[in-house]
C-alpha positions, 0 to 999 in steps of 0.5 A: 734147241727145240722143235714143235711140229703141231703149235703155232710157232714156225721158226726154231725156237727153245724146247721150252715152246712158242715164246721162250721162257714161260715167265718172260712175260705177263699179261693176258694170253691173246690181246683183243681183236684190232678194231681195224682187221686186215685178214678178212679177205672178200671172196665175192672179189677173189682171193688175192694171187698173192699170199702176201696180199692178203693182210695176213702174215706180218712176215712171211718168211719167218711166218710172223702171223699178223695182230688179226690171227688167233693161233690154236692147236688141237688134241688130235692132229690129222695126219698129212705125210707128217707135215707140221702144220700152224693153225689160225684163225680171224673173226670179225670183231665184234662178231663170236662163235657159239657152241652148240650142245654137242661141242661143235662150233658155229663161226660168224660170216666173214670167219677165216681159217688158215692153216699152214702145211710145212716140213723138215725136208732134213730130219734133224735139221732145224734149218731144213724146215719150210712152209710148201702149202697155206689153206684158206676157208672163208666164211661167205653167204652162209658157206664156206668158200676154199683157197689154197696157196703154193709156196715158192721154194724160197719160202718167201710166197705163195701163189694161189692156186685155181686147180688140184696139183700134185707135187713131188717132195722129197725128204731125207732122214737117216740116209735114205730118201722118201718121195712124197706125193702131196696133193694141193686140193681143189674144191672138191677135194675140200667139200670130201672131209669138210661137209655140212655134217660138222657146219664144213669144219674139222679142228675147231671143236671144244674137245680139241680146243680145250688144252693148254698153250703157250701163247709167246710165254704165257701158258693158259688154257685155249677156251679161257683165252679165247673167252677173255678177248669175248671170242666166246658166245657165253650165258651173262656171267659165265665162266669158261670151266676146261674141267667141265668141258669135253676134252679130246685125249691127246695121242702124240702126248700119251694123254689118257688110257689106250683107248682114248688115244685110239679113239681120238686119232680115228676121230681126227683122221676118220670121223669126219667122214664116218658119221651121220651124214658125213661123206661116208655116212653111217647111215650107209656104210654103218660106221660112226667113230666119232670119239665121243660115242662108246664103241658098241655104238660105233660099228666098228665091231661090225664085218668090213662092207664093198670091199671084195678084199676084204670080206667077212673081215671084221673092222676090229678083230680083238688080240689080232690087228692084221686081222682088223679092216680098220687096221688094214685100210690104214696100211693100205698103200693104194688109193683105199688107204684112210685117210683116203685124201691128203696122204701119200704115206702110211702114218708109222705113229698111228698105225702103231697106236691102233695095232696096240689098241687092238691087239689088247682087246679082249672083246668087241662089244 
């Protein structure tokens, strides 16, 4: 038996991935959107106090998502504690999303965005595993608008929440404990990473949508899957390409060269933030990091700026990782730690991945 943390699919399954065996059915990947959608909450009368009373889950305790949710993965995850974390999505039928030039997409009004946090309190035991938090973003009014849902230790609800929260977790692995400190944000906690740099969204881009999936036993790519159910804003005949299309490196996978899977993990975890007129502007602080970018554009071959501790250290000191401030503000185990919002722990993947970036660098252009 199998596990899979990042997918759509939350009960155990077999290794092969959602849905069982690849050839257990055919057909297309996603069936169109019903004509009667039940998951389009109006926020303009509140978020229902249940998560159960939202239309969306067919079965919450197995996390059956209902016929409105389109599930999708991404290349490169964010990191939060290493918590798995099933990703949806619900647009109004016959409403689409359109792709600007750079990638980013562009969701209709009355779009909902769910994604769900859970973890495997006993590594190693399947059975261990639970939802602890689901997250909403509703697009309303040409904005976005946030919930979030605690679950009850049963795994059988979520209540809405009305303000931050700070939950222990603990979980156990190899014999020893390790206490999590998980935050259920509020608002402005959100409006921190999700700002009007990136139209307030993270995942949904066409790098990180632009993989394979198996969609219950048809494996297909996410871009044509979605274009076939008319998701997609396309010019007349137009086909989706994936070959043509911006692809993300996957790091977990080991997809692409070093650099690649460095640059895509600080893109899911930083560039959010570090970009134009992100919270972090690089107008400001001069660090951009997002993947596309070559890396003497990005800044990162620059001295670290306003943190005394760290003075005149450069952000990437090629052949020495503990001598990188990129490397440091991840190892950080206090509230500069990066990223800055939704962790507890230092990531043992990523830092691994950026300490062996580094240390085979020659030169920082």
């Amino acid at each position: 038996m199998g596990r899979i943390y990042y997918g759509g699919c939350f009960a155990l399954l077999l290794s092969i991935g959602c849905g069982g065996d690849a050839s257990s059915r055919s057909g297309p990947a996603l069936q169109p959107r019903p004509e009667v959608q039940t998951c389009l909450p109006d926020v303009s009368k509140g978020m229902p106090a249940r998560l159960s009373d939202t239309g969306c889950f067919a079965d919450l305790k197995t996390l059956e998502p209902g016929p409105d949710l389109i599930p999708y993965d991404v290349n490169s995850a964010l990191w939060t504690d290493g918590a798995f974390k099933p990703r949806y999505m619900v647009v109004p039928s016959p409403e689409q999303i359109a792709i600007e030039e750079d990638g980013s997409w562009v969701f209709p009004e009355g779009t909902v965005l769910i994604k769900v946090f859970g973890f495997e309190f006993d590594v190693g035991d399947p059975h261990s595993r639970r939802a602890v938090e689901t997250r909403f973003m509703v697009r309303s009014g040409g904005s976005w608008d946030y919930s979030t849902y605690q679950w009850n230790d049963e795994g059988t609800e979520g209540e809405l929440l009305e303000a931050r929260k700070t939950v222990e977790f603990t979980i156990h692995e190899g014999g020893e404990a390790k206490v999590l400190e998980y935050l259920f944000p509020e608002y402005e906690d959100c409006v921190t990473c999700h700002g009007p740099a990136i139209d307030d969204v993270l995942g949904p881009k066409t790098a990180q949508i632009n993989r394979d999936r198996n969609y219950d036993g048809v494996v297909a790519n996410q871009l044509v899957a979605m274009a076939d159910i008319d998701l997609l804003v396309l010019d007349g005949d137009e086909e989706i390409e994936p070959g043509a299309e911006p692809r993300m490196a996957n790091p977990q996978k080991g997809e692409g060269t070093l650099d690649e899977r460095a640059r895509a993990y600080l893109d899911a975890n930083c560039a959010h933030c570090h970009r134009p007129n992100g919270y972090a502007s690089s107008g400001d602080h001069g660090l951009d990091l997002r993947y596309e970018l070559p890396i003497e554009d990005t800044g990162m071959c620059e001295p670290m700026k306003y943190f005394p501790q760290w003075a005149g250290m450069p952000r990437v000191a090629p052949g020495d990782p503990e001598g990188s401030g990129i490397m440091q503000r991840f190892l950080e185990v206090g509230v500069l730690r990066m990223p800055s919002i939704g962790t507890s722990t230092v990531d043992p993947f990523g830092t691994g991945l950026l300490r062996d970036w580094i240390a085979q660098m020659d030169s920082c252009p």
